[in-house]
N, C-alpha and C positions, 0 to 999 in steps of 0.2 A: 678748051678754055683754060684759061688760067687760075689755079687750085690754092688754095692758103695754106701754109704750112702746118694751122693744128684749128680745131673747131671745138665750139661749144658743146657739154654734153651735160646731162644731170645724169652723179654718179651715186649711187648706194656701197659703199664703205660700210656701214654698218647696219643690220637689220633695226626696222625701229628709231633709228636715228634720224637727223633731218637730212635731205639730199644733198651732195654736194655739186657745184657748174663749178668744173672742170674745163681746161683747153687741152685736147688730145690731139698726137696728133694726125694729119689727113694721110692716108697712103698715096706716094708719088704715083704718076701715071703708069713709070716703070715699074712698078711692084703691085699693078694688076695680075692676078694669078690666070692667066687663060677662063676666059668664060664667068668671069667678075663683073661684076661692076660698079662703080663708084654712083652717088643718088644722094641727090640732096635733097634733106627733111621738109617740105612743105606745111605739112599738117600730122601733128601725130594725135590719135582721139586714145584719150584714159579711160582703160578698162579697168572692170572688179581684179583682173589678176594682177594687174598693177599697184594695185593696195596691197594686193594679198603677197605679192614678191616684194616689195618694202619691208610689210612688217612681219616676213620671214615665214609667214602662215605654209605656203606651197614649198617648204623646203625638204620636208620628205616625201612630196612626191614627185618634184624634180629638181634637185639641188643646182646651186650657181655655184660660181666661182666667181667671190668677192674680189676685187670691186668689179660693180657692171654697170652698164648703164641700164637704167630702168627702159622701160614702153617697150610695146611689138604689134603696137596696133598703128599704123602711120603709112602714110604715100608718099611720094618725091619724084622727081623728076631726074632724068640720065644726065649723068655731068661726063663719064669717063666708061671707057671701055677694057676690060682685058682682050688679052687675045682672043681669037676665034669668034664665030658668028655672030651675027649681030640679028637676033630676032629672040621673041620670048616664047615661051615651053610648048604654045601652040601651032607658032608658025610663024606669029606677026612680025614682019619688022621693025627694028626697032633702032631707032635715031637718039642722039644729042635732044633733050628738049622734052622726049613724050613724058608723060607723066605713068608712072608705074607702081604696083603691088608686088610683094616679095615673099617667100616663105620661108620657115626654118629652111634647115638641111636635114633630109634626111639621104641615109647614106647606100642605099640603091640594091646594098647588097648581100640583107642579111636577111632571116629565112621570112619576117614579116612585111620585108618590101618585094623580098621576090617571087615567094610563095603564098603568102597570104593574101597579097596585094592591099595591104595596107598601111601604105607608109608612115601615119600617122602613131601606128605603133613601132615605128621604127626603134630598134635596141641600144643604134650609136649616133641619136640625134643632138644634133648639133642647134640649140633656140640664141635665139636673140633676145634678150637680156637677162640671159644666164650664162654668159661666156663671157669670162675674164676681160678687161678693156685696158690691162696695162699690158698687154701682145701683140703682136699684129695680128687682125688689121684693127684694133683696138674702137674702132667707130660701129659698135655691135649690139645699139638699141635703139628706140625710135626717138628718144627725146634727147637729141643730138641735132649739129646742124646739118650734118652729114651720116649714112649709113651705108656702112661695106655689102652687095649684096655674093654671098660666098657664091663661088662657081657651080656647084650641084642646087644651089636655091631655085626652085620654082620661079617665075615670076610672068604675070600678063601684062600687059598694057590696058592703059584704064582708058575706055573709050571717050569719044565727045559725047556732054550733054549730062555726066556726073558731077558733081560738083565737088571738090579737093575733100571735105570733111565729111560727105558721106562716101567716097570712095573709102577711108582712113577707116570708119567703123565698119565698112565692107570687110577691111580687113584681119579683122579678128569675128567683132558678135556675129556677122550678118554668115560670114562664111562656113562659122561654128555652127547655125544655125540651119544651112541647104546643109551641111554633112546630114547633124541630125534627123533631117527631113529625107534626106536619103537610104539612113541607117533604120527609120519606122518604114519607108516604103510608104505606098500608096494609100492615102486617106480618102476616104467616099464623101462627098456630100452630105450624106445624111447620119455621118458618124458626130459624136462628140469629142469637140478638144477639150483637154485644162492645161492651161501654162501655168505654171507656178514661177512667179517673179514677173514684176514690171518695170524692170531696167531691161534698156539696149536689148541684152538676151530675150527676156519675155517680148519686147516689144515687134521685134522684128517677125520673130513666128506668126504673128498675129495677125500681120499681113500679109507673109506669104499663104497660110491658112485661109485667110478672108481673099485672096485672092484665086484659088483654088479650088475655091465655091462649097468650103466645109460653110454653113449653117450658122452651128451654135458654139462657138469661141467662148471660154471663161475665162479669163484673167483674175489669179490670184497674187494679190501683191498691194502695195505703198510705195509710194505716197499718193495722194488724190491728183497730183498733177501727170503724174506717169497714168493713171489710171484714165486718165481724162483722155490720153493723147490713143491709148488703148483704144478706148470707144471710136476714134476718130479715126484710127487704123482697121475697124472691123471686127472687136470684139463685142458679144451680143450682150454679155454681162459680167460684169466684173465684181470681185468678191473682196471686197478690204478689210486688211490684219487690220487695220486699225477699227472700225465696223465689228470687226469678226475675229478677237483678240484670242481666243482660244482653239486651240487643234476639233474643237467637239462643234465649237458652231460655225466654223468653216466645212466642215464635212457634212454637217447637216444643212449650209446651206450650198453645196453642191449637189448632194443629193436631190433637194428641191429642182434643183435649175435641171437635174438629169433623169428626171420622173425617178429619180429611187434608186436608179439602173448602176451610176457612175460614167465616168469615162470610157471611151472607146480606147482613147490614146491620150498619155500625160506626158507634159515636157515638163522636167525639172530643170528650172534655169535663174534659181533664186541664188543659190549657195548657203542658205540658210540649214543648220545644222541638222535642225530638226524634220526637214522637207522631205527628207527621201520618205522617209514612215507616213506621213502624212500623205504625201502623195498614192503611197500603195493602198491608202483608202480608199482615195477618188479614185481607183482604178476600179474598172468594171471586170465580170467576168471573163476571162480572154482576151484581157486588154491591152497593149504595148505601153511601157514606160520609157522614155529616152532621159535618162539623168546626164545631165552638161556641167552643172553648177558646182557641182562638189568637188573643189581644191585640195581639203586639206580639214584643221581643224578638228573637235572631240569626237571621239566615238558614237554612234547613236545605236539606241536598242531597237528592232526590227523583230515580228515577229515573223519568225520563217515561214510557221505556216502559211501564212497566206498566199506565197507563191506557187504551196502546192494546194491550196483552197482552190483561188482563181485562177491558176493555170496561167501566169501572168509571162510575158517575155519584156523580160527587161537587158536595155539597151544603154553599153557606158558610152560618149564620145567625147572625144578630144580632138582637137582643133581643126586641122584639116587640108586636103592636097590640093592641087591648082587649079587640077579641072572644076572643084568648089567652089577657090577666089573668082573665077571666070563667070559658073553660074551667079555667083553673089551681084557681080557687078552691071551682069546683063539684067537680072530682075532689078534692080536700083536706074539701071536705062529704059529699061520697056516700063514700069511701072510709075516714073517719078514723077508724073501728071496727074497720077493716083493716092499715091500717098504723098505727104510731105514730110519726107525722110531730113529735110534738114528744121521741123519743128524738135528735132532729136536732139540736134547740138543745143547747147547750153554754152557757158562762158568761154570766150578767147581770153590764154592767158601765156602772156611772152616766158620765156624758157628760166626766167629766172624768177618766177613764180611759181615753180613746181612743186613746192611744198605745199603751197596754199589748194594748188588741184587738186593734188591727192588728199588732202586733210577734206575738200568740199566734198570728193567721191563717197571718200568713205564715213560724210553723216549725212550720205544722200541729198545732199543741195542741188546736186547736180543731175541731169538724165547720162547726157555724156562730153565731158568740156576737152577743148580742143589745146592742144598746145602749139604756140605757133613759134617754133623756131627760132625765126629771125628778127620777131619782132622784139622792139626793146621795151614796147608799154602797152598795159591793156586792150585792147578792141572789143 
């Protein structure tokens, strides 16, 4: 097909400042690097890191190289190809048309991809929207009209019967989320969850949990409209800050909902500063914590003991490898008669509206709002 010479992108020039749309330009077909490919933005869904990489919060713990384009949660469809095979990381083939998920880079070869077998901690990762956009192949975030996918990227093909914007939150919360689900290991039925947070992150656990035939779900979090959609996802009871404004009656009333005991297994996926501590409350004797949420941000006091009180194993994760995006997008297939994963999205807003997205993310107006690319006006 025939390519434009430069596309729209919303850029970050300065932390904290407003974004700028930008025309960058496209890389020609001949400056595919083998094993590339060229992907036009359909949908990209704003995630909390997307606030938190604006307003410079995650910059010590993974710095950018200003300007970037902001997003990294987003799907698109194949417009161009580099050299070499044309199929995605599992097998599939892969045509002009299909529509696709992508992941950082990581770089294959250093002792945590190769030894460890965890790419995710990869030492010489390469992310999308924290690499410079004044370079080639400068199209290196999701709220763009276009994104470069680098030759070592991951990437699946998004089956039939997904629908564009939950494939887009497949690609960040939901994927973040089977990691972590992989990193706790196998939950019993008759075990106790606590999610801590009721955005996208919290919400998604919720059902893969309630689908997995755990019982008794708690969701801790705000606002009453996220908490609502909880309930409707398969949590048995939910606990609101707003309800339960202090660290002391939230703990007391998880205690109640967990006969005394606490949790079996807590996911922290709030990013609230204060959560990690709180959360090692509702943890029960012997209990696994998985923390996802913690970006960045002040210090928090922790008392140590209690990891050696409870004998607690606590678990950090961060984002996550294909075989993930793969499981994410098959549970969003087998399940979407189940849940209604697109009650999730929240506002379409055209590409030159992205101040306004990220300002609704982040005073939580929003569950999860879509950015759409190409459009020129609301939907």
């Amino acid at each position: 097909m025939s390519l434009p010479k430069t596309a729209r992108a919303a850029v970050v020039a300065e932390y904290g400042k407003p974004i700028e749309i930008r025309e960058l330009p496209v890389p020609r077909e001949d400056e595919l690097e083998p094993g590339s490919l060229l992907v036009r933005v359909d949908v990209a869904s704003v995630c909390g890191s997307d606030v938190h990489q604006w307003d410079g919060m995650t910059q010590a713990l993974a710095p950018a190289q200003l300007p970037i384009v902001l997003g990294h949660e987003m799907m698109g469809t194949v417009v161009a190809f580099g050299p070499g095979p044309r199929e995605d990381s599992i097998g599939q083939p892969l045509r002009e048309g299909d529509r696709l998920l992508w992941t950082h880079v990581y770089c294959g070869q250093c002792h945590e991809c190769r030894v460890q077998h965890t790419p995710t901690l990869c030492r010489r990762k390469k992310q999308y929207m924290r690499t410079n956009c004044e370079r080639f192949p400068y199209l290196v975030g999701g709220f763009a009209q276009y994104c470069y996918v680098f030759p070592p990227s991951g990437r699946v093909r998004i089956p039939e019967g997904v629908p564009d914007g939950v494939a887009s939150a497949a690609s960040c919360a939901l994927r973040t989320v089977i990691h972590a689900m992989d990193r706790v290991g196998r939950i019993e039925p008759h075990q106790r969850v606590v999610i801590q947070g009721a955005g996208p992150l919290g919400l998604f656990p919720t059902a893969v949990a309630n689908h997995a035939g755990v019982g008794e779900v708690i969701v801790v979090g705000a606002p009453e409209r996220r908490l609502a959609l909880a309930k409707r996802w398969g949590a048995s009871a939910v606990v609101s800050i707003d309800e339960f404004p202090t660290a002391e009656a939230r703990l007391a009333r998880v205690r109640e909902l967990t006969d005394g005991r606490g949790a079996d297994v807590v996911f922290e996926l709030s990013g609230a500063p204060y959560a990690f501590a709180e959360g090692l409350d509702f943890l029960r004797a012997g209990g696994r914590y998985a923390v996802v949420g913690q970006l960045g941000g002040p210090l928090t006091p922790v008392q140590a003991a209690l990891f050696v009180r409870k004998g607690a194993t606590i678990l950090g994760v961060q984002s996550a490898d294909i075989g993930q995006f793969w499981k994410a997008l098959e549970f969003v297939r087998r399940t979407g008669a189940r849940y209604d994963f697109e009650a999730m999205l929240t506002t379409r807003y055209p590409l030159d509206r992205i101040n306004d997205a990220i300002q609704s993310m982040r005073a939580f107006r929003e569950i999860k709002p879509l950015v759409l690319p190409w459009a020129e006006t609301s939907t």
